[in-house]
N, C-alpha and C positions, 0 to 999 in steps of 0.2 A: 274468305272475307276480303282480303286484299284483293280481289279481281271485281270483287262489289265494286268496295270505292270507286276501283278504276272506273268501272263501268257508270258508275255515275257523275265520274268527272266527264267521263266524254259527253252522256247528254246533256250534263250543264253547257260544254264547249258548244254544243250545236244549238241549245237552245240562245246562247248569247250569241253567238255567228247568225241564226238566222234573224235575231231581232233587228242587228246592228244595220242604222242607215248605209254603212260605206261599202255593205255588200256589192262583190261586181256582177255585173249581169252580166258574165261569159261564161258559156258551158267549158266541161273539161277536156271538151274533145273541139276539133278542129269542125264548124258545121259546114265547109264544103266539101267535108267526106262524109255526112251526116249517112247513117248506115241505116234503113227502117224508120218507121212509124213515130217509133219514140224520140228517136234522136231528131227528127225532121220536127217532131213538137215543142221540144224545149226548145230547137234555135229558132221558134216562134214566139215566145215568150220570154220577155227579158225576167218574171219572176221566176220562170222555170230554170232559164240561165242560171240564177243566182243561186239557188237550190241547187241546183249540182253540182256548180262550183263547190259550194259549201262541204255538200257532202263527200267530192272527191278528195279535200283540204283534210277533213275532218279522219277521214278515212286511213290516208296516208300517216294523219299524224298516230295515229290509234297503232297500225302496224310499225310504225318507229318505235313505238311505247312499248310494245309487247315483246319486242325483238330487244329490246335492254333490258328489261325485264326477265328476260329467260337466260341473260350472261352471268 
């Protein structure tokens, strides 16, 4: 039951990350080593930028969570 919750704080976090105007439109990676297809896409896209960001933000904070969680 506790890993629900969790689990539902984090989409709430991502569904108000993605809403939020002050999102930045940088990818998480560096796009002059953009590596394939994909990566060559988002650093075309300043929404796709912001989406990854997002999601690498989101990501990290999630494995912070879990990694205290398990102390």
């Amino acid at each position: 039951m506790n890993r629900e919750k969790h689990g539902m704080k984090q989409v709430l976090a991502v569904a108000v990350l993605l809403a939020s105007p002050q999102a930045m439109a940088a990818p998480s990676f560096d796009c002059r080593k953009a590596n394939g297809k994909v990566e060559a896409l988002i650093c075309q896209d300043a929404g796709l930028m912001a989406l990854d960001n997002t999601l690498a933000k989101v990501y990290s904070k999630a494995l912070a969570d879990m990694a205290a969680e398990d102390k």
